[in-house]
SEVEXZA-269655 format. One record per residue (C-alpha): x, y, z. Coordinates in pm, whole numbers, plus 50000, padded with zeros to 5 digits. Example, Ala and Ser with C-alpha at 12.3 -4.5 7.8 and 13.67 -1.06 7.14 Angstrom:
<recs>
     x     y     z
 51230 49550 50780
 51367 49894 50714
</recs>
This chain:
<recs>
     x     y     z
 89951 86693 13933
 89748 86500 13693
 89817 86523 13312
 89734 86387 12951
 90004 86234 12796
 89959 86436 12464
 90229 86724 12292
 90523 86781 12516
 90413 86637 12885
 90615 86306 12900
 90929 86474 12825
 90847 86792 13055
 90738 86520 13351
 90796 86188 13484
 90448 85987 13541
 90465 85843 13882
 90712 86091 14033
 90580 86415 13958
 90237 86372 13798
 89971 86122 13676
 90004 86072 13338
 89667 85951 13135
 89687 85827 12888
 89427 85916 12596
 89165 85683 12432
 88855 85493 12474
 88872 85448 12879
 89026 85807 12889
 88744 85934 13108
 88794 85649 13350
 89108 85672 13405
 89110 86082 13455
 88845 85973 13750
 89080 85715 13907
 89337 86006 13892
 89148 86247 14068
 89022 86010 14305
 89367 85892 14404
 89487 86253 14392
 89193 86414 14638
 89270 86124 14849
 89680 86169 14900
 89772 86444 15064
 90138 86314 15129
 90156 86220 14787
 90056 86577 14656
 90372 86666 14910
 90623 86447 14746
 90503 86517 14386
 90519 86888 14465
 90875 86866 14570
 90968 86620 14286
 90818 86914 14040
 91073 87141 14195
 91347 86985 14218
 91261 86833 13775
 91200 87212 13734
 91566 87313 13865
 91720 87036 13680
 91572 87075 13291
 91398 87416 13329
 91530 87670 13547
 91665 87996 13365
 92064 87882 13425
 91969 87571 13286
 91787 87672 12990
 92062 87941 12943
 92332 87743 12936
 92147 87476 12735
 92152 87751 12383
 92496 87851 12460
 92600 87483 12407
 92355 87473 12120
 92490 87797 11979
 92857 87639 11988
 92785 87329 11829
 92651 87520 11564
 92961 87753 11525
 93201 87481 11567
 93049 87242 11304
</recs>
């Protein structure tokens, strides 16, 4: 996966494990090139960031986890 680093992405992904971050400004263009090129040209690499994307997925994302994430929000709240 190949990404901009803008809004939300670094904290939803970890460049280098998961996905290519790029990073905006002047050379942005460049860079998005180098990613692609490097990306097209990596099939065990797409492998290993595929399964990495799972396994972040499960671990921050996944409907138990985001569940139990606002019941621990939602007693903080009550108990401060």
């Amino acid at each position: 996966m190949i990404s901009s680093d803008v809004g939300g992405m670094p904290s939803a992904v970890q460049d280098g494990a998961n996905v290519w971050l790029v990073a905006r400004g002047d050379s942005f263009v460049q860079r998005l090139d180098d990613a692609i090129e490097g990306w097209a040209g990596s099939p065990d690499k797409r492998k290993i960031f595929g399964q990495a994307s799972r396994q972040i997925f499960l671990e921050k994302f996944s409907l138990d986890r985001m569940v139990q994430a606002h019941i621990s929000l939602y007693e903080e709240l009550i108990n401060s």
